[in-house]
C-alpha positions as CSV (number, residue, x, y, z in Angstrom):
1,X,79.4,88.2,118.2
2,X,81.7,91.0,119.2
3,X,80.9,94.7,120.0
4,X,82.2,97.7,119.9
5,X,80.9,101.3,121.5
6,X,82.7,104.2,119.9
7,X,81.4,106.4,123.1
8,X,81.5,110.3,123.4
9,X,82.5,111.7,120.2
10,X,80.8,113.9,118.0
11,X,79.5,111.5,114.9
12,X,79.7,113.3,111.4
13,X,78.0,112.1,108.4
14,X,76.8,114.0,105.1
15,X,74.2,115.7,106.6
16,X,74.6,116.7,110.3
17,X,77.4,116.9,113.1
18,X,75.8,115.4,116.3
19,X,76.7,113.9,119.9
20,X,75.9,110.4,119.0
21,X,77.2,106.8,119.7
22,X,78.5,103.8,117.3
23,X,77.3,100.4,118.3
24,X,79.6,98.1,115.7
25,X,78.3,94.2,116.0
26,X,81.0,92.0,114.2
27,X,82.8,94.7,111.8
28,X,79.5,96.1,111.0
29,X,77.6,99.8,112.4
30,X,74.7,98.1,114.3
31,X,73.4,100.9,116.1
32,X,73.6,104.8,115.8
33,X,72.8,105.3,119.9
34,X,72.1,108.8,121.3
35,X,73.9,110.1,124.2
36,X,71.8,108.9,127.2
37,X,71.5,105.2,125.9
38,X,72.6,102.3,127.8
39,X,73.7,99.5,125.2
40,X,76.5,97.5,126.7
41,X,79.5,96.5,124.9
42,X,82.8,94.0,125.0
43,X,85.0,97.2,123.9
44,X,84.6,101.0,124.6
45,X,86.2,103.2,122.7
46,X,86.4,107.0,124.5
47,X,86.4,109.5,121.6
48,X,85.4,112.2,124.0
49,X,86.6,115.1,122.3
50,X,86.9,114.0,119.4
51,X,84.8,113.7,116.2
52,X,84.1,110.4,114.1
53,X,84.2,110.5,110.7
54,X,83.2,108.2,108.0
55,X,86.8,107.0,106.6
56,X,88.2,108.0,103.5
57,X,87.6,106.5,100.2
58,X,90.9,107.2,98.1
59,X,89.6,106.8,94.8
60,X,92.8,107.4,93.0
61,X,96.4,106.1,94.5
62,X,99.5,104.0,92.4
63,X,100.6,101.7,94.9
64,X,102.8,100.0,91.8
65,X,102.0,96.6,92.4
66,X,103.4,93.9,91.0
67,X,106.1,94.7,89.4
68,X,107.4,98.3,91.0
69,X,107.3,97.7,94.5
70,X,110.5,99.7,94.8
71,X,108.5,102.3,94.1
72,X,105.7,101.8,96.5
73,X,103.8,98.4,97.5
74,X,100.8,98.1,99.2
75,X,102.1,97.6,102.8
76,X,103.9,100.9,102.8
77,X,100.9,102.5,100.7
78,X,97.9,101.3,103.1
79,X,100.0,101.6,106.3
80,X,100.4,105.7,105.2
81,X,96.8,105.3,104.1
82,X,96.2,104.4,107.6
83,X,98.0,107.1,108.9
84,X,96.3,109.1,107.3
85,X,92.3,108.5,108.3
86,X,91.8,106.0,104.8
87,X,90.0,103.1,105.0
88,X,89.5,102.1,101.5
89,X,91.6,102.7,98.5
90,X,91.2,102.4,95.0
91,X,94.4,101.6,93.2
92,X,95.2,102.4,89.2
93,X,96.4,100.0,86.3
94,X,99.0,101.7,85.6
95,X,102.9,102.1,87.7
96,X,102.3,98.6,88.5
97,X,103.9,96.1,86.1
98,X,102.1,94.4,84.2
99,X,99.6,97.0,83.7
100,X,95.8,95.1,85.1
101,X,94.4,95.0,81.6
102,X,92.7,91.9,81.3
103,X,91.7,88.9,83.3
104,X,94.8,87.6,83.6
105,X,96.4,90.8,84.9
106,X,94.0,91.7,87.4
107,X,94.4,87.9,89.1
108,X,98.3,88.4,89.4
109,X,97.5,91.9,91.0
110,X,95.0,90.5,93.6
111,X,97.4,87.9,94.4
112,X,100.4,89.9,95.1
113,X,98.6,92.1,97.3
114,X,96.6,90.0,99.2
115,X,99.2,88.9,102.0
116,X,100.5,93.2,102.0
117,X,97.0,95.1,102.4
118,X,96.4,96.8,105.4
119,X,93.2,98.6,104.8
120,X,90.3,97.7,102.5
121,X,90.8,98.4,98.5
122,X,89.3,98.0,95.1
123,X,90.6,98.0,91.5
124,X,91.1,100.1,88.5
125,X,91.5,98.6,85.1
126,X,93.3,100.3,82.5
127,X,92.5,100.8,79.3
128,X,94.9,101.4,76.2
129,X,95.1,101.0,72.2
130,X,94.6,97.1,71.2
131,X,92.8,95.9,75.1
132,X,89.3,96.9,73.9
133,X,88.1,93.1,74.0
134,X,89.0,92.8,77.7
135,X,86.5,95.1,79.0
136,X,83.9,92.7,79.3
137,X,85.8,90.8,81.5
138,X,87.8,93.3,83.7
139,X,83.9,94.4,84.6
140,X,83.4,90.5,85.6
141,X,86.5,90.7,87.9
142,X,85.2,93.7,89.8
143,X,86.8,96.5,89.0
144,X,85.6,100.1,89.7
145,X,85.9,101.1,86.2
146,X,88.9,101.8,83.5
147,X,91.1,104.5,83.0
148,X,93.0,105.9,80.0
149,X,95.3,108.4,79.0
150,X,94.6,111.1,76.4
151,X,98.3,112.4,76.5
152,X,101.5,110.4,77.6
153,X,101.3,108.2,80.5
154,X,105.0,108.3,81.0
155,X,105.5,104.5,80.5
156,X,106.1,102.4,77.8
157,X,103.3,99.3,78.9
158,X,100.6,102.2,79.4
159,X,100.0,104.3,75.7
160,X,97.7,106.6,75.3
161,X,94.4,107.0,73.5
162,X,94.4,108.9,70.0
163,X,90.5,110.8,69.3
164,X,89.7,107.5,67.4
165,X,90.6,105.1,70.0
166,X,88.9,107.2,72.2
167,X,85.5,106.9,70.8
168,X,85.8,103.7,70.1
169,X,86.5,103.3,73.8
170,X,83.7,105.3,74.9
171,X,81.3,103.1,72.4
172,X,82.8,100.1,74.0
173,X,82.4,100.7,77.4
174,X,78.9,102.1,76.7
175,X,77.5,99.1,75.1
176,X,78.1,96.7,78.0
177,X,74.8,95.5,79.9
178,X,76.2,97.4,82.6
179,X,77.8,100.9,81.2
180,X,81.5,100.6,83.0
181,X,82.8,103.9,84.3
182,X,85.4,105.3,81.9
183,X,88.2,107.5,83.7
184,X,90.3,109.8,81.9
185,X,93.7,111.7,82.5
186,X,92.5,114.8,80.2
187,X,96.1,116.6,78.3
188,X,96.1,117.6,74.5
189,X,98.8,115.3,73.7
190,X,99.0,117.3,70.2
191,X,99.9,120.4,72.4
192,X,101.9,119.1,74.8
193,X,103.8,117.1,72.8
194,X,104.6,120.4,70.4
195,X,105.2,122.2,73.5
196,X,107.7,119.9,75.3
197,X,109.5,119.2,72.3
198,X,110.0,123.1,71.4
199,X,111.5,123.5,75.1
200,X,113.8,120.5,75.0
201,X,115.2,121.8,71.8
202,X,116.1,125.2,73.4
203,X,117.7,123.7,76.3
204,X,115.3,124.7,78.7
205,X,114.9,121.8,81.5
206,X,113.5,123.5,84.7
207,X,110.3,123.0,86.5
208,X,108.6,125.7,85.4
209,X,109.5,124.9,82.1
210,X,107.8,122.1,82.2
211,X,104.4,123.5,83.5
212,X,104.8,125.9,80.8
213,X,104.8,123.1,78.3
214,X,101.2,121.8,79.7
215,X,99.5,124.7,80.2
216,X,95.6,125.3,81.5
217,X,94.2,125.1,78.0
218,X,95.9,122.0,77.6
219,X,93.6,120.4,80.1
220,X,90.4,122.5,79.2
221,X,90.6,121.8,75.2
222,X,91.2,117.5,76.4
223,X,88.3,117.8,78.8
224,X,85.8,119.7,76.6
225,X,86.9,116.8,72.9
226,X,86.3,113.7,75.4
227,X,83.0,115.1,76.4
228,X,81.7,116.2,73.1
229,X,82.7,112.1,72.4
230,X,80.9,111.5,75.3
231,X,78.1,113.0,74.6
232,X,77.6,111.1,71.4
233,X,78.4,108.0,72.5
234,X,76.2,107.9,76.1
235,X,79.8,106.7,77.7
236,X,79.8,107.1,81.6
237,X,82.8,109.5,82.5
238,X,85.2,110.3,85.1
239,X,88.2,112.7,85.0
240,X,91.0,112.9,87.0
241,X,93.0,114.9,89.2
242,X,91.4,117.9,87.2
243,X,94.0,120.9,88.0
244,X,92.2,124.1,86.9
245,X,88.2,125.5,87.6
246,X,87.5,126.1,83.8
247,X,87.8,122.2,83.2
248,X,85.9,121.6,85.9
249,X,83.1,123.9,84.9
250,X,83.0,122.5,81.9
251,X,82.3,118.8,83.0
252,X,79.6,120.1,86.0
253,X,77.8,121.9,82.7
254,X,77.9,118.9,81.2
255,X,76.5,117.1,84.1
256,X,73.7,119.4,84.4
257,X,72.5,119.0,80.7
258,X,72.3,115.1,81.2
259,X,75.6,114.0,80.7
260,X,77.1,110.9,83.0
261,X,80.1,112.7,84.0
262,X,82.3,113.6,87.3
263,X,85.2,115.1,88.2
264,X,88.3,115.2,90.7
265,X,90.8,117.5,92.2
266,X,93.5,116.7,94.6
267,X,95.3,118.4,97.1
268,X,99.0,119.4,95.8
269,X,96.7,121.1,93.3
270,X,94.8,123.4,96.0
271,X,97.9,123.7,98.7
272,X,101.0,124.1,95.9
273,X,101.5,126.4,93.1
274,X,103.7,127.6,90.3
275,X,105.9,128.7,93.5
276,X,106.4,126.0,95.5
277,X,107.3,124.1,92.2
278,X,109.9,126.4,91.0
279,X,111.4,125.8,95.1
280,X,110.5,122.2,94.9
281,X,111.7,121.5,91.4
282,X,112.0,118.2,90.4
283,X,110.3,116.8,93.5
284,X,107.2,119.4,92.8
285,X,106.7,117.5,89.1
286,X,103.3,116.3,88.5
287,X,100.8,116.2,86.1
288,X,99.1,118.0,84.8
289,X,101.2,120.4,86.7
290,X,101.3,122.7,90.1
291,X,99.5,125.6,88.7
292,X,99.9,129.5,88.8
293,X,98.0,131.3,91.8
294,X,95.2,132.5,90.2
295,X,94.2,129.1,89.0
296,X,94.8,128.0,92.7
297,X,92.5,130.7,94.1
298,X,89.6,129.6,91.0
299,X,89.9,126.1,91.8
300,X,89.1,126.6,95.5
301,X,86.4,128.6,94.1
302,X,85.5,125.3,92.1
303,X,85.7,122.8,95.2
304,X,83.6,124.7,97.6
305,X,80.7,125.8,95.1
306,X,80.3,122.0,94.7
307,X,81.6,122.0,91.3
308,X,83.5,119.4,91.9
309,X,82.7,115.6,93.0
310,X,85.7,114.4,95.4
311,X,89.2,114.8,96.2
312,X,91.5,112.2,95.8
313,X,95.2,111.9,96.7
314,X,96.7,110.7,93.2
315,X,99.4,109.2,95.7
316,X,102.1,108.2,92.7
317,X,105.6,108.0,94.6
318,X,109.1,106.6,93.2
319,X,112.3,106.2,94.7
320,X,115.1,109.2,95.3
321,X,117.2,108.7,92.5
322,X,114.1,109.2,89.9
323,X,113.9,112.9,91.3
324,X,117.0,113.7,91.4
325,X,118.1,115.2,88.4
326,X,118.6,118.8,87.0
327,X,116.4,117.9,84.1
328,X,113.1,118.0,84.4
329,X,112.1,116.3,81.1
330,X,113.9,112.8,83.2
331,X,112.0,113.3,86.4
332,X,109.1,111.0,87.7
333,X,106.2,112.8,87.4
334,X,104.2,112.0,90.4
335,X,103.8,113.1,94.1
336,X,103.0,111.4,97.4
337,X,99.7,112.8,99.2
338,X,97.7,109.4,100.5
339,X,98.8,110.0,104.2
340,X,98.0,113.8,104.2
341,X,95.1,114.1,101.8
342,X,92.1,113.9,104.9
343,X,94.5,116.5,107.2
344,X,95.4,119.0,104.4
345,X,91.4,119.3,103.8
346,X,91.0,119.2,107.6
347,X,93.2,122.3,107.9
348,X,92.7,124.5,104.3
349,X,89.0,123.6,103.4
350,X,87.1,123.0,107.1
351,X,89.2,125.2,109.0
352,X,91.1,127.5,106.6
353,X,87.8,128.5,104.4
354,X,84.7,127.6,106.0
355,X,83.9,124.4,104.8
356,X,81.2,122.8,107.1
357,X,82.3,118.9,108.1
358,X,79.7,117.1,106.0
359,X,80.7,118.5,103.0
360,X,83.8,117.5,103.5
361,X,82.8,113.8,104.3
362,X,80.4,113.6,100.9
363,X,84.2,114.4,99.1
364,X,86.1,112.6,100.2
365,X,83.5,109.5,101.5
366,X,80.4,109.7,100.7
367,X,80.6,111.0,97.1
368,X,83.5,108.6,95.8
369,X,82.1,105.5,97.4
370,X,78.6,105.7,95.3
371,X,80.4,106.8,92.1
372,X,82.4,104.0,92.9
373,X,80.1,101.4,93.6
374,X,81.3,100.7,96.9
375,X,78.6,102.4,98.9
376,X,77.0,101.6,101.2
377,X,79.1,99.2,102.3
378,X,82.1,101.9,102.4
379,X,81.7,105.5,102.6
380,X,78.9,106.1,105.2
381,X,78.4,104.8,108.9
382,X,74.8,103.8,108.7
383,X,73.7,100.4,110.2
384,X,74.7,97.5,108.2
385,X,77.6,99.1,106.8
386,X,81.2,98.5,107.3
387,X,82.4,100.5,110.5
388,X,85.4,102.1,108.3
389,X,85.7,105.3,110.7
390,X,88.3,107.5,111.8
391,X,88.7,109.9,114.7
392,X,90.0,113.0,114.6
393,X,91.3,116.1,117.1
394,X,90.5,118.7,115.2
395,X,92.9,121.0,117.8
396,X,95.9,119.3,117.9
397,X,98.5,121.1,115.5
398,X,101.5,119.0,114.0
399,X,104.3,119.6,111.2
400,X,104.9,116.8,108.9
401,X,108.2,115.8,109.3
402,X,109.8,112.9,107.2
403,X,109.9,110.5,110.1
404,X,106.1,110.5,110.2
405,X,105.8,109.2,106.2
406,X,104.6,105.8,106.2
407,X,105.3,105.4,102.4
408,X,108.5,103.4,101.3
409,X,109.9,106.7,100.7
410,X,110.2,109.8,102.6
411,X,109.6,112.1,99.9
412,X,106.4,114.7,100.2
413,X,105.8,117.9,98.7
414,X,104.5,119.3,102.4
415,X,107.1,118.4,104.0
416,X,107.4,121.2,107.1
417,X,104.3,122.4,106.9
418,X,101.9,122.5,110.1
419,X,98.6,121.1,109.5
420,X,95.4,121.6,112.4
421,X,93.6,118.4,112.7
422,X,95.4,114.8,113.3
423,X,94.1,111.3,113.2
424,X,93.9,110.1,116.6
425,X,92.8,106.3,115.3
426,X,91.3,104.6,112.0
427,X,89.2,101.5,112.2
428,X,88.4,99.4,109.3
429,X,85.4,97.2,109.9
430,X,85.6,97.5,113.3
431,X,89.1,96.4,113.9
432,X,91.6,99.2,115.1
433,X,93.9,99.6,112.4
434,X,96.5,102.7,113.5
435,X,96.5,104.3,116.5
436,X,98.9,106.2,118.9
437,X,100.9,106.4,115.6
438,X,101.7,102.4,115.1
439,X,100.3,100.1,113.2
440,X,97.7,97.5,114.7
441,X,97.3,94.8,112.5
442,X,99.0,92.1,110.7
443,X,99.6,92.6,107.0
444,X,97.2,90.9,105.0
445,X,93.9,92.3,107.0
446,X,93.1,94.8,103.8
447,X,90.4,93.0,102.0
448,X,88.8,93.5,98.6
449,X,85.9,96.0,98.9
450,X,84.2,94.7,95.6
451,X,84.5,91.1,94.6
């Protein structure tokens, strides 16, 4: 048995901020030790100055593998996850090629990654017209739950849900001995559709354009049909990357009259706006997309009333030549954000707006992890857990510059800007992972979170 003493720092968990020590006993938190202890170890770790925080739980990143590895791949992905304080990651159906919607699907995923992984990760399945009957046994492989698309997904292998598939997805998913989590990318596809078709005709191809052809209500009218369905059917909800407050005040009322819902924001949605996209352009789209100020300003509003569950990087990358183009109906609509998504909280929530250090470990740790599944094995330093912690300087200042990008790609939408708060080292069960800005282990370390 090995052990570890992560001596000096200040320990940070959902609750509390206090002087404490880590004791980790093979991978694991053994001991929380208070200062004046004297438990020997094999390794001491100084993090004197420093706090230690439980490491992030992505809960949303494409790392497009199989299949679109030119895109991504999980080495590149979980070395920037690394970077970036992230310890686990939870990676969608969909980018990857084929899409993991069945059995078969999922085992070609797990094997291709297997050998790349850096850091810990579990599984999304996907769910789309005609792959009903493989529910069953995507929840017998492990996944974390499925995900579907109310509007277009973009790709061909991934269509969408109409309001009949819907329910009878929601009835489906329900009606399994154990209710599997049912996540949704929430667009009116009747509105956008009408919408991007009208501006395509009249020649209009610029970014803004094409936030102006998925506008706020687009989201708010999808969020508030699928939860009427889901209301009727009992079905266990999750929505993603939720861009504007009125969406997600609709799915916390629904949470506090009973329902099984939760909700996500990420942070190009909080740090970007209609501004930076009409300077970024094509590099700036997303979707839903970067929204005006005002929704900006309400959404912050959203995330530190506790409106909303977690924050999640929706980390969905592609190569140069898929940006690069004057119209914006042929652009890649997805942005990198796994490496910056703990220091960009760090900087505009903890520092930037008040928001006290646990909270910001229950969203982007704690929270996820239990929705998840994965807790408390991930998400929490508690004895008998995994020791999945990063440490942080909380005043050390940096710019992001394209050499520090991990990902296959040096594309980021905050690219220049200076962020307060850098990842000194990440650890995943026990093992030091990144530090002094390299990579530590071998590829292949990463290991499934939930068999």
């Amino acid at each position: 048995m090995t052990t570890l003493l992560v001596k000096g720092g200040q320990l940070v968990d959902e609750l509390s901020v206090r002087r404490a020590d880590l004791l980790i006993e093979d991978g694991r938190v053994a001991a929380i030790l208070p200062p004046e202890h004297d438990r020997p170890a094999d390794r001491v770790v100084d993090a004197s100055g420093l706090h230690v925080l439980p490491g992030v739980v992505d809960a949303h990143v494409h790392f497009n593998e199989p299949g679109r590895t030119e895109w991504e791949g999980f080495l590149t992905g979980t070395t920037a996850a690394a970077a970036g304080g992230v310890t686990t990651v939870c990676d969608m159906p969909l980018n990857c090629h084929p899409p993991t919607l069945d059995s078969r699907s999922l085992s070609l995923k797990r094997a291709a990654i297997s050998d790349h992984a850096v850091i810990d990760y579990a599984l999304w399945g996907g769910l789309v017209p005609g792959s009903l009957e493989h529910l069953a046994e995507l929840q017998q492989g492990g996944v974390v739950g499925v995900k579907a698309f109310l509007c277009d997904s973009g790709l061909a292998d991934f269509p969408h849900l109409d309001e009949f598939g819907l329910v009878e997805a929601m009835q489906r998913c329900a009606a399994l001995e154990s209710p599997l989590l049912l996540a949704l990318h929430a667009e009116d596809a009747a509105q956008t559709q009408h919408l991007g078709q009208a501006a395509r005709a009249s020649g209009r191809r610029s970014a803004l354009d094409w936030a102006a052809s998925r506008p706020p209500q687009t989201e708010v009218d999808a969020v508030d049909a699928a939860l009427t369905a889901a209301a009727e059917t009992g079905a266990r909800l999750h929505f993603v990357h939720i861009s504007t407050a009125a969406a997600a005040r609709l799915i916390a009322a629904a949470r506090a009259e009973g329902q099984d819902v939760s909700v996500e924001t990420c942070p190009h949605y909080l740090l970007l706006d209609d501004a930076d996209l009409a300077r970024l352009g094509s590099f700036g789209k997303c979707a839903p997309p970067l929204r005006a100020r005002s929704e900006v300003d309400q959404l912050w509003e959203a995330l530190l009333d506790g409106t909303i569950d977690w924050v999640a990087s929706d980390h969905s990358p592609c190569p140069p030549d898929m940006k690069q183009t004057d119209d914006i109906w042929s652009a890649w609509g997805g942005l990198a954000g796994v490496q910056t998504l703990l220091p960009a909280l760090l900087s505009e929530a903890f520092l930037a707006r008040g928001m006290s250090l646990p909270k910001l470990v229950s969203l982007t740790s704690g929270t996820p992890s239990r929705r998840l599944g994965l807790y408390p094995k991930k998400g929490v330093l508690d004895p008998g857990s995994d020791a999945d912690l990063v440490l942080i300087d909380l005043d050390r200042a940096w710019t992001l510059q394209a050499s520090d990008l991990r990902t296959r790609w040096p594309i980021h939408p905050l690219l220049g800007r200076t962020f307060r708060g850098q990842v000194v080292a990440t650890f995943v069960r026990g093992t030091e992972v990144w530090a002094d800005g390299r990579l530590c282990v071998e590829p292949g370390f990463g290991q499934p979170a939930r068999v």
